[in-house]
Structures are given as C-alpha cells and as structure tokens.
Phi, psi and omega in degrees: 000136189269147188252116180268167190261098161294104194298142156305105175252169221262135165311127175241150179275150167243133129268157182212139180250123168331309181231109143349086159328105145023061172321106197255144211258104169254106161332086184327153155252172232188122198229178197139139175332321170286318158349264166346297186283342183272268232308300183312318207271319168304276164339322212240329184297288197316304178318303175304315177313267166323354161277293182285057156244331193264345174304142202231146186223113182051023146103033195216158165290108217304332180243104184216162183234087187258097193282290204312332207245017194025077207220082171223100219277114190233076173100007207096328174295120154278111186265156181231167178297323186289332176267058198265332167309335194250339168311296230280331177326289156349269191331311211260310188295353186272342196273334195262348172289313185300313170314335187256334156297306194273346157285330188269306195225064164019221187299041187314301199300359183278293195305319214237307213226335177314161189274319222286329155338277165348272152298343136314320165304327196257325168302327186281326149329303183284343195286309172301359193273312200246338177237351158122233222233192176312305170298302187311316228258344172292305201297306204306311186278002179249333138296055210262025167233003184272177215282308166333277176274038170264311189293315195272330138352302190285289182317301165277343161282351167284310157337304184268343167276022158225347177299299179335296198294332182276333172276001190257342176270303172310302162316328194266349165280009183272337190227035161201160202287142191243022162281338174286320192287326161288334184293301200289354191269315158307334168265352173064042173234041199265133163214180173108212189274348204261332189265319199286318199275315164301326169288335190273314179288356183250315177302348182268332165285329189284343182284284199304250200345315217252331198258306174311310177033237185279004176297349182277320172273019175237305180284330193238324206270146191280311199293341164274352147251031170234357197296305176310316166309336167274350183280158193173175189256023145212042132292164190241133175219158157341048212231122166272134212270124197257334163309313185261321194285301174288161357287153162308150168209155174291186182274325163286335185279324168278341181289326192277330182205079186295013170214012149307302190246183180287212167285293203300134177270312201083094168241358216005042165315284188346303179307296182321308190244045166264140191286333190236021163083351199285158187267090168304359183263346166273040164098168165275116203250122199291346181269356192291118144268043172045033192283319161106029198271353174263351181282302210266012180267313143341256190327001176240330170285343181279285254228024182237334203257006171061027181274156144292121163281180168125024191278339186250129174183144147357125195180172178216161187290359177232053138266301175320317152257052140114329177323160172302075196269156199252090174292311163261122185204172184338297187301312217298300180314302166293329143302296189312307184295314192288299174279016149303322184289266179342295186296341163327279184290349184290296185307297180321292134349308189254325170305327192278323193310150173290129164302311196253093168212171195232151185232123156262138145235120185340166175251101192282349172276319181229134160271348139221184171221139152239146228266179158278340193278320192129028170250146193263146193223149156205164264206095194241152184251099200252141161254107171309146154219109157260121202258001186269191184265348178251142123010091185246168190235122180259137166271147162212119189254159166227154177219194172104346194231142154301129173066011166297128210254132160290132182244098143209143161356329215219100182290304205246146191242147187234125189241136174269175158287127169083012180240149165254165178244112153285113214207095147324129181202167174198145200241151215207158195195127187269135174339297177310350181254020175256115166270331177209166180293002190215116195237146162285130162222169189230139170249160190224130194239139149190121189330145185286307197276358182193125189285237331241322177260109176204151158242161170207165238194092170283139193216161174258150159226114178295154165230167177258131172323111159280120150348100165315000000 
C-alpha cells in the first residue's frame, strides 16, 4: 500500500478575547415630548436633591440623618433608631411601587427617575455643551491628539468633577449639618470620614454618569434581568409596529414605488438617539431603558415624511396583534390596592406615633411571690423611652386592681433625650383583693411638664389559686 505524506502546517498563534471592547455609544440628541417629559423629571429630581438639604425647618435642617446622635430628622418629624417600623413600611411600599409601575408602562422608572439616568442625562448636557453635537463629538475622538480635542476634553472632565464634587458635598449634607459641612469646605478643614464619603460619593458619580454609563444598566443593575418576569401582554411598552414598518425601505425607493416597503425609511435615528445603542425594531430587548428617545425621534421622520405617527410607541403586545388591550386587570388593581393600603398605615402610623413609650417585662425567675403578710407581689421590669426632644420627668401609676399598691426606687422617673430607663418596680395586693390567678392591670406614664405626653402599657398579674 502506497503511504501518503501529509504536510505538516506550521501552528500560527490567535488571540482571541474573551470580552468584546467597549463600543462608546454617542447619543443624538432628540427633542419631543418624552424629551421633554425626561428633562422635567431630571430638572425637578435634580432640584430636589441639591435643594432640600439647604431647607431649613424649625430652626433645624429640614431633612439630615444625624448617625452619631442617632437622630434623624424629617420636616419636623424626629425618628429614632426604634422607629425602624417606618423604614421598613417606606422599603416594601417602594419594592410594590416599582412592581406596579413596571407592570402597568414597563421600565418607567429606568427612563425617567433612576438616579443613574439622571445623572447620566446631565453629564451628557455638559458634554454636548462643551463638544457639540453627535456628529462633532466622533470627530473630536478620531481626532485625539489635536489641540482642539485636547482643550475641550480638559473642559468636560472639568465641568463633570466639579458637578461630581458638588453631589458628593450635598450627599455627605444629608448626614452633616451642610451649612456647617460648607463652612469647614470653605476653611479647607473638612477631614475624617465627612472628606472621604465626599470623594467616594463624587467618584462614583463621575465613573458610572461620565465613563460607565450605560455598561451600568446592562452589566451591574439586577432590574434589568428580572424585569421581563413583570411584563404580560398588555403592558405597555416601547414597540416598533413591525406590521406597518416592513419591508423597510430608503426614501427614494418608497418615492419610486410607495406601496412596495413599509413605514420605516431605515434612517436608524431610533439607534442614533438610544442611550444604550440598541435597534428597538429587533424586537423587545433587556437593554431597552424605556427613555422613550426613539419614539420622538420616529416620530419627527413620520411628520417630516407625512406618515402617521406612532410607528415606533407606547403599545402593549396584545394591541399589536390586533387584540383588546387591558391596563386594568387583576395584578394591576392589586397593586394598586395593596399600596394604598400601605401609604395609608405609613401616613397614619407616623401621625399617630408615640412620643413616649413603655415596654413591660415580666420577672422570669417567679411569677409571683408570697410576703409573709398574705400579700401577693409580683415583679416587672418597665423600659421607658423618650422619643421627644427634651428631657423629660414621668410620673408612674398602675390601675386595674382595687388596692393595688407600686413598689419602685424611683417616684419621679427622669429620661433624657432620645434614652431609654430601665426601672424595676413591683406591684403588690393582699390576697383577699385578687379575683383571679391572672388579672389585667395598666401601668400608666406621664410627663410632668406637658399633660398630653402620656401613655400606657397592659401587663398581667399572677396570683396563686385561692381557696373557696
């Protein structure tokens, strides 16, 4: 048998990379009613933040979060660590608010209200501001060693690290007073933990807003891969009417035979002015944040091209196939009901709260005692709390029993502020004035210096089985 020869070929090396570099995306700017409606929500977000820090309430800063003094003060409202009940309310009406918004118009809150939105929207301000427009700003990066985009470059990281520094001064005023946190910024004598949280809270804005961008909402933020799981077919989301649009055509081509293609010219504004690069005419996507910036941009090629608009819009997926659609349905209705509810018990509950409160607890070694005299004792441990802004002086009665008589150390009990007291007392009765082995009694608290703060706190008192 004849043995043939194989040539040997010489190993050539590949790389190959793992992760796809970074496409940097530049966003058209795009003007239109959701435009619009995005700017207001940015303008009115932004305003609050950078604002109410500086409101002053009752001769106090209206909102500050005072960690050291565990104090944290909202509007006039004082919180305590102990009031931790109204946070958590506050969490779950915020998790059932995003669940009921993102079920009924999908990712509103991505578009309109995320902080990372936000600030990215405004970085992308300075940016068209100091290098121009879309087109300006490719040259300006394919040109990088010239003088031009050396200087305007120089501008806009300066522009956003002093935006950075100023959000970053403003976060650490939410939890220092920040007309004092200006004074000491102004003596150049801010040090500590107060200078650190300002450089860390501006670096993390100038990275995500300026560098990060929309790798934040594709790669780190959770809600966009779970996001879908709330979705059904008649939310309303962002969808190119695929029915009216195809087949695509250029514009010369619907001029030559205008009943050949679709709606869609393919012009990709829509792509050009997405924050996160995506083609929305492929369908519904995870990377889509629901800015709605390809709807008005459509929508200025429709009325400039005498089409109707709406080819790319707000829709829900069982319009799109000729079906009824449904806003209000069940899930939708049960959101709704359930955080009605909640801001209900939120509001009521912090109107409602006790300045002033007692905790009893039982003496866990005897459930009663008996004296030598016949009298039955029995034997509590009450934790006091003032939740007020002063010092207070407590008066403390018990009822519930005929002749029940208070044994404690302490006539007038005295609490500072924002302190809890700890105050062994014990209540005592002779046997013949016991009705049963388990009796209601009230212990009763009340300020000296203002009758209104006052509270009470029901405890049982044992007895041992009496004889007929």
């Amino acid at each position: 048998m004849e043995r043939k020869i194989v040539p040997i070929i010489p190993a050539v090396e590949i790389e190959q990379h793992l992760y796809e570099k970074r496409q940097k995306i530049y966003p058209r700017e795009v003007h239109g009613i959701f435009a619009k409606l995005r700017i207001a929500a940015v303008v009115t977000l932004l305003g609050l933040y950078y604002g109410v820090a500086w409101l002053q309430w009752s001769g106090r800063q209206a909102v500050l979060f005072d960690l050291p003094a565990r104090k944290f003060y909202v509007f006039g409202q004082t919180f305590w660590p102990q009031d931790f009940f109204y946070l958590t309310l506050l969490l779950i009406f915020a998790a059932l608010a995003l669940f009921f918004f993102t079920t009924l118009a999908g990712r509103l809150w991505c578009g309109y209200a995320c902080p990372q939105t936000v600030w990215t929207e405004t970085f992308l301000w300075i940016e068209r501001l100091v290098e121009g427009s879309r087109s300006q700003q490719i040259r300006l990066d394919k040109a990088k060693g010239s003088r031009n985009t050396i200087v305007r470059k120089t501008i806009k990281h300066a522009l956003w690290i002093i935006f950075s520094l100023w959000t970053g001064f403003t976060f650490v005023g939410y939890f220092t007073p920040i007309r004092e946190l200006g004074l000491d910024v102004l003596a150049l004598s801010v040090t500590g933990w107060s200078l650190f949280w300002i450089l860390f809270y501006s670096f993390a804005t100038y990275g995500n807003a300026g560098w990060m961008r929309e790798q934040v909402c594709l790669h780190m933020c959770p809600y966009a891969r779970f996001q879908s799981s709330m979705f059904d077919k008649n939310t309303l989301i962002i969808s190119y009417d695929v029915a009216r649009g195809e087949p695509r055509g250029k514009l010369k081509a619907k001029a030559a035979s205008p009943t050949s293609t679709g709606d869609c010219i393919d012009c990709t504004l829509c792509v050009q002015v997405c924050p996160t690069g995506i083609d929305i005419r492929q369908g519904l996507q995870y990377e889509c944040i629901g800015c709605a910036a390809c709807i008005d941009a459509c929508d200025e090629v429709m009325e400039k091209t005498k089409k109707p608009k709406g080819l790319i819009r707000y829709t829900t997926e069982n319009a799109l196939e000729g079906n009824p659609a449904r806003l209000l349905r069940p899930r939708v209705i049960i959101y709704a009901t359930v955080l009605l509810a909640l801001l209900t018990v939120l509001i009521y509950s912090i109107t409602q709260r006790k300045l002033v409160d007692i905790d009893v607890i039982r003496d866990r070694n005897a459930l009663y005692r008996e004296l030598d005299d016949g009298t039955i004792e029995n034997t509590y441990t009450l934790k006091i709390l003032n939740k007020t802004e002063q010092p207070q002086r407590f008066k403390l009665t018990a009822t519930g029993l005929d002749e029940l008589i208070l044994q404690s150390d302490d006539e007038i009990i005295e609490v500072d502020s924002g302190s809890v007291k700890n105050l062994v007392v014990r209540l005592q009765i002779h046997y013949e004035q016991v009705p049963a082995t388990s009796n209601q009694v009230e212990f009763h608290i009340a300020s000296e210096s203002d009758p209104d703060l006052r509270t009470l706190e029901p405890a049982r008192f044992l007895a041992p089985q009496m004889d007929n």
